[in-house]
C-alpha atoms as one frame of an Amber mdcrd trajectory, in Angstrom:
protein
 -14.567  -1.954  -3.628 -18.189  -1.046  -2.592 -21.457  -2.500  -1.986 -24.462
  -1.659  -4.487 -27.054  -3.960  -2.485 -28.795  -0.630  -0.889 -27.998   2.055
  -3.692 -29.995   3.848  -5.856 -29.917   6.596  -7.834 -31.389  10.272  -6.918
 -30.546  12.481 -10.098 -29.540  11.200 -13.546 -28.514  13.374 -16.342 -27.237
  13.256 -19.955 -25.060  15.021 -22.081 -22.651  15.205 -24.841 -19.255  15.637
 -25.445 -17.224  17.051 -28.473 -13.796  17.210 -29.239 -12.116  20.820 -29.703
  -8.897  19.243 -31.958 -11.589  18.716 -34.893 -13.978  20.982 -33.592 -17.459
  18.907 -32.750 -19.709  20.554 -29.600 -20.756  19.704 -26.443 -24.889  19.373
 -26.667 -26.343  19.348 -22.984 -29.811  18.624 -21.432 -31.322  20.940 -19.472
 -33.201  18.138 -17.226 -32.376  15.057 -15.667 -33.688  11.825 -16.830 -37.049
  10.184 -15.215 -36.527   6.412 -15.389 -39.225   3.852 -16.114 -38.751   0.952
 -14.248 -36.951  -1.380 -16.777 -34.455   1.302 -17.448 -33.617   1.960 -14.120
 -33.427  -1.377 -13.637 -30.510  -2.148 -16.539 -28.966   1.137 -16.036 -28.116
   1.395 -11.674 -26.127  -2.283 -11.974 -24.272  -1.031 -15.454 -22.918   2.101
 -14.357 -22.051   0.513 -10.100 -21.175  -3.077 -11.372 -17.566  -1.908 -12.442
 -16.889  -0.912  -8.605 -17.226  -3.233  -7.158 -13.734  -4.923  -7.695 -12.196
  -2.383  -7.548  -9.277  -2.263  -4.842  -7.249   0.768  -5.489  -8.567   4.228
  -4.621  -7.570   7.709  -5.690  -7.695  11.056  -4.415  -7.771  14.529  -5.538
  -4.501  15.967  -6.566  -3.149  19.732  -7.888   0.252  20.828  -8.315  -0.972
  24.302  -6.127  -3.840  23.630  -3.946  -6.366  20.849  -4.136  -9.431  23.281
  -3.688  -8.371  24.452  -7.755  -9.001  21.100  -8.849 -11.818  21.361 -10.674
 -13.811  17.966 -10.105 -13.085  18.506  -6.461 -14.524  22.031  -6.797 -17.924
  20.555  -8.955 -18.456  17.334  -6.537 -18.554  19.585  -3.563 -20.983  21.737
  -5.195 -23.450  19.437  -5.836 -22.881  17.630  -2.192 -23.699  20.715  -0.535
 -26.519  21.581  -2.966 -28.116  19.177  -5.000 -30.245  22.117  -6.802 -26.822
  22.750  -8.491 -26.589  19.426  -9.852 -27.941  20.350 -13.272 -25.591  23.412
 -13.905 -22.484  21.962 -11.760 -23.260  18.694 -14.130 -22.505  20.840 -17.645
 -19.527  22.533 -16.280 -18.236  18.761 -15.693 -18.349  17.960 -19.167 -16.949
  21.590 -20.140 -13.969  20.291 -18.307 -13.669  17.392 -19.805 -14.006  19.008
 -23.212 -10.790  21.557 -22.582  -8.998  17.846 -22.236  -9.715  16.657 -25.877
  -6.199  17.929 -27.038  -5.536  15.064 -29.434  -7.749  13.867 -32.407  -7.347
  10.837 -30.572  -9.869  11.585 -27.605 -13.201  10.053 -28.508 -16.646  12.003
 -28.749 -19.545  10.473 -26.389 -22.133  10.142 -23.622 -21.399  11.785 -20.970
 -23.709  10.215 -18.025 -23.399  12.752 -14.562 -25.067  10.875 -12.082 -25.943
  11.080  -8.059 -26.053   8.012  -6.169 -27.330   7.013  -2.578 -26.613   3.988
  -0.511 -23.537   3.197  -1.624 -21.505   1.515   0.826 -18.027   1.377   1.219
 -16.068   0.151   3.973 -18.402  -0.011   6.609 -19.749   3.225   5.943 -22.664
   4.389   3.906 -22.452   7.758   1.868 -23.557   8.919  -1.320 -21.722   9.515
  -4.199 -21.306  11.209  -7.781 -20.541   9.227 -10.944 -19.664  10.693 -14.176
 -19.675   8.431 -17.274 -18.276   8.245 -20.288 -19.696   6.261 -22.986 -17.228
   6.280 -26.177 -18.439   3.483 -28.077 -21.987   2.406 -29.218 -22.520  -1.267
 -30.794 -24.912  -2.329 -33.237 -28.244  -4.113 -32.680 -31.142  -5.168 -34.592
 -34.521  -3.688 -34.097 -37.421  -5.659 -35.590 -41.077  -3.680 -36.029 -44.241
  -4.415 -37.728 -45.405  -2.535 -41.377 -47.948  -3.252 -43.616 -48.841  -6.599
 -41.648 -45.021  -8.301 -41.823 -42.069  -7.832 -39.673 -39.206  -6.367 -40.523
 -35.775  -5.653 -39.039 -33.176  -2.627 -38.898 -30.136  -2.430 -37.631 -29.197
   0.588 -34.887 -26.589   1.694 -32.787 -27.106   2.125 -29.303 -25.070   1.854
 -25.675 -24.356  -2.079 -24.741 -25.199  -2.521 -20.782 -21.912  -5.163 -20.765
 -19.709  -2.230 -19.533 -19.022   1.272 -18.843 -16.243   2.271 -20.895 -15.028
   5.745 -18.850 -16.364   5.691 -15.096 -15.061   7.206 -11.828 -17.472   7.357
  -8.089 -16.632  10.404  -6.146 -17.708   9.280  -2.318 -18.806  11.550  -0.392
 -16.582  10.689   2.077 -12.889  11.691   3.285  -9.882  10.223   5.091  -6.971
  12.490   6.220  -6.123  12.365   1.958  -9.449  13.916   1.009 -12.098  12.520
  -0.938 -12.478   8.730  -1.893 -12.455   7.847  -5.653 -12.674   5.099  -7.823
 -12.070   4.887 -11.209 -11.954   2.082 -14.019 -11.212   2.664 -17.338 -12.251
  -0.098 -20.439 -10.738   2.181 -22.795  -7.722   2.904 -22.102  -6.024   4.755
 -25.315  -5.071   7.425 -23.592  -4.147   6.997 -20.147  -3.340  10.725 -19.005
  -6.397  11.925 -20.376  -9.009  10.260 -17.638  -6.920  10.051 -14.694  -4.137
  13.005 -14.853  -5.905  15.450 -17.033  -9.611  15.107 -16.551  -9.884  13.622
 -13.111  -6.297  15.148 -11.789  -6.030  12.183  -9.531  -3.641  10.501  -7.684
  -3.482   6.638  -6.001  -4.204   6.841  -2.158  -0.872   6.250   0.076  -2.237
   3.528   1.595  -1.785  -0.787   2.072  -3.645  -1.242  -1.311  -1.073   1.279
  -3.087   2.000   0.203  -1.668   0.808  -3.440  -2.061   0.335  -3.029  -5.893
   3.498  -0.958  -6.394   5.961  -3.196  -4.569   4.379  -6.829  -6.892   4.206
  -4.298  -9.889   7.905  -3.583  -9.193   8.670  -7.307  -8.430   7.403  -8.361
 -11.712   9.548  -6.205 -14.197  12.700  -7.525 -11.597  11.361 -10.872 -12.580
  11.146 -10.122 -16.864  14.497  -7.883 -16.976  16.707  -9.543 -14.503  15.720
 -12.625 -14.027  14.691 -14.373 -16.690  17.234 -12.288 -19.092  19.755 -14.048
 -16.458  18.595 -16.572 -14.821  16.124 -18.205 -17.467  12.013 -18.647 -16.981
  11.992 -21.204 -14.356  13.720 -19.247 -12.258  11.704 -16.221 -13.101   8.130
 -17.882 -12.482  10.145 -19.495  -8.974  10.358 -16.197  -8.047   6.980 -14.703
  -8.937   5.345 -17.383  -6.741   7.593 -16.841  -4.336   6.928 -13.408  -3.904
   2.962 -14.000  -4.066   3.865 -16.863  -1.246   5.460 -14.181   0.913   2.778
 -11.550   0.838   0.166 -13.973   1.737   1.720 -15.710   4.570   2.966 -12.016
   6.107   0.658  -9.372   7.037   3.455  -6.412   6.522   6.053  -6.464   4.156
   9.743  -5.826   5.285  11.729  -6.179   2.820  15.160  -7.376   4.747  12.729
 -10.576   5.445  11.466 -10.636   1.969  15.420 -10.193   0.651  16.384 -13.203
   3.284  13.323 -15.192   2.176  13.584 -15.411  -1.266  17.327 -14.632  -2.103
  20.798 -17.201  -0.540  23.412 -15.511  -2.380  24.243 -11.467  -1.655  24.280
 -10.773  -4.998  21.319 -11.351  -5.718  20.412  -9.422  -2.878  22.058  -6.373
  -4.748  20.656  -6.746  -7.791  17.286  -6.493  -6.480  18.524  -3.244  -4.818
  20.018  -1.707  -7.720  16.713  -2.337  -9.238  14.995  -1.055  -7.548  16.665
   2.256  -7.281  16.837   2.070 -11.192  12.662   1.079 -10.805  11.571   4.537
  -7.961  13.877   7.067 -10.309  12.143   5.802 -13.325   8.570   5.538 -11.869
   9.227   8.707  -9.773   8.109   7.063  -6.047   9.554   5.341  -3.482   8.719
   1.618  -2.241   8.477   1.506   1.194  10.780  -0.519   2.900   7.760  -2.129
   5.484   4.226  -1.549   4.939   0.776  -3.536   5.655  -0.559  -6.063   3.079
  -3.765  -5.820   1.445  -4.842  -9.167   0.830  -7.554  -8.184  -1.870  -4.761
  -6.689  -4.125  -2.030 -10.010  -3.707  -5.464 -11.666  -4.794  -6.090  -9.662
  -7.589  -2.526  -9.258  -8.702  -1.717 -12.546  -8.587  -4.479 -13.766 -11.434
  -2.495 -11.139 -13.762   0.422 -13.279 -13.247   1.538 -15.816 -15.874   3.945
 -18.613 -14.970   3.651 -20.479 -18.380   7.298 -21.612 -19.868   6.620 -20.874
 -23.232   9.128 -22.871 -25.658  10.187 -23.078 -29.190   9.311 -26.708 -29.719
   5.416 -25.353 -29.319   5.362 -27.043 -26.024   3.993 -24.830 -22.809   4.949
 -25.730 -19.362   2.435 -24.187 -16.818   3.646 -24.069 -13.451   0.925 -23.587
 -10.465   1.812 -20.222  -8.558   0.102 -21.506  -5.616   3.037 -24.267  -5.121
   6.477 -21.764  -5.039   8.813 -25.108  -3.889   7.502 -27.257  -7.046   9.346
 -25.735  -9.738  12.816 -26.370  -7.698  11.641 -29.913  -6.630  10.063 -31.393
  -9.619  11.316 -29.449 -12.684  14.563 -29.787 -13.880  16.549 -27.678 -16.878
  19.302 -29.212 -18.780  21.346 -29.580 -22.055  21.678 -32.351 -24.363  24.759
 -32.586 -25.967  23.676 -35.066 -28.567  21.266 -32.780 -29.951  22.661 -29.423
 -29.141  19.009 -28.762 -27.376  18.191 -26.918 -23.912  15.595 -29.820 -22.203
  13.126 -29.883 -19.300  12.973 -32.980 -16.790   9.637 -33.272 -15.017   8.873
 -35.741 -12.177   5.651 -36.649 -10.688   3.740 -39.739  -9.450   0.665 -40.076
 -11.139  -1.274 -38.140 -14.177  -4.596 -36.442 -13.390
């Protein structure tokens, strides 16, 4: 995630994107934008607000050499010579246009823009955004004739959210560049990323992190819960969210000891998991660091509701992994050939 306290931006251009399946154009400006002061006020928080919680980061990727990707080859260009920017900016949105192989990809905005200021782990670089604005919403426009007010309706770009964005930093690790990208859109997920962008997550604590709860999860939907039922599935999830934010590196013999007694359950999680890398294509590290922002993040995503036929929800707190075994208990009545649920507690709030 970055910073946007200090950032501002230096060059700002405009453009527009067509769609080669059904044949609309590209239309491009030939200079950038000069801001008055309310714009540039709405527009440098619209385009940087989605950033900033962001935890995952990408980097450049190419199946030959990452010097023929072709973002990687633009942002450099304009980093080394911002008198480029202009020229560097169409070719951009050329790119992106070769991508539109499906009647499906959206004509738009495209915004190309170069930042300053923009902090990012400790460090302060600048930075090149490119936008993509796919839908425009409807507002009404009042104005004055022959002495009485009237009112229109237009269509115009809502400052709520960005619905294509990624922020090249000017700035490397031993991976190359740093990116971030968000995506409100998402209809077509290899168009942004793996076409247009040709990007891949960084192999870092944030990666692994989200892979190995990502990976935990569908072990809790197809095995558990098809098994075990969805108290024990929502046990586990909290569990698992318990374990990687009382540890600062995973290991997962200690994670298999922690949350599993019997060995077979100890082998179904690793014949999961194989099943999980081979259809994924990775591999889960077997001990890596913890990055607390993305157990944060991940863990609001989770739902440990017990959703039953009898319209009756049982939401169990993910912050308390013991309470489910201690105070919830599943059963059958015979009587009325029903599965129940047995709560205990002290005291209603």
């Amino acid at each position: 995630m970055i910073s946007r306290k200090n950032a501002s931006i230096s060059k700002f251009i405009i453009h527009k994107v067509g769609n080669k399946f059904n044949d609309t154009k590209n239309a491009f400006s030939d200079q950038v934008v000069d801001f008055d002061e309310p714009s540039y006020d709405l527009m440098l928080p619209f385009l940087l607000r989605p950033f900033g919680t962001v935890v995952q980061s990408y980097r450049f990727n190419h199946h030959a050499n990452i010097s023929l990707n072709e973002i990687n080859s633009y942002s450099a260009q304009i980093f080394n010579d911002e008198e480029a920017f202009i020229e560097t900016s169409k070719h951009i949105v050329t790119h992106l246009y070769e991508q539109s192989s499906s009647a499906n990809i959206k004509t738009g905005d495209v915004l190309v823009v170069l930042f300053e200021g923009i902090e990012f782990r400790d460090i302060t670089t600048n930075a090149l955004g490119i936008f993509k604005i796919e839908n425009k919403v409807n507002f009404f426009q009042t104005y004055l004739e022959n002495n009485s007010y009237d009112v229109l309706v237009q269509k115009g770009i809502s400052s709520k959210k960005v619905d294509k964005g990624c922020l090249i930093l000017n700035q490397s690790d031993a991976e190359g560049n740093i990116i971030l990208s968000v995506d409100n859109n998402n209809y077509d997920a290899q168009y942004w990323i793996n076409h247009f962008l040709n990007i891949k997550y960084a192999d870092d604590a944030n990666n692994h992190t989200q892979q190995y709860i990502s990976f935990c999860k569908d072990f809790s939907s197809e095995i558990i819960k098809t098994s075990y039922g969805a108290q024990e599935q929502n046990t586990f999830l909290a569990k698992t969210i318990d374990f990687f934010k009382e540890n600062e590196v995973m290991n997962i013999e200690r994670f298999k000891d922690e949350l599993f007694e019997e060995d077979k359950h100890k082998k179904e999680f690793d014949d999961f998991k194989k099943e999980f890398e081979s259809e994924q294509n990775l591999v889960l590290r077997n001990q890596f660091d913890v990055a607390e922002a993305v157990v944060n993040k991940e863990k609001r995503k989770i739902k440990t509701d017990i959703k039953l036929d009898t319209n009756i929800q049982i939401k169990l707190d993910i912050d308390a992994p013991d309470a489910s075994e201690e105070y919830l208990e599943r059963g059958y009545d015979e009587e009325k050939k029903m599965h129940y649920y047995k709560v205990f507690f002290n005291s209603e709030n």
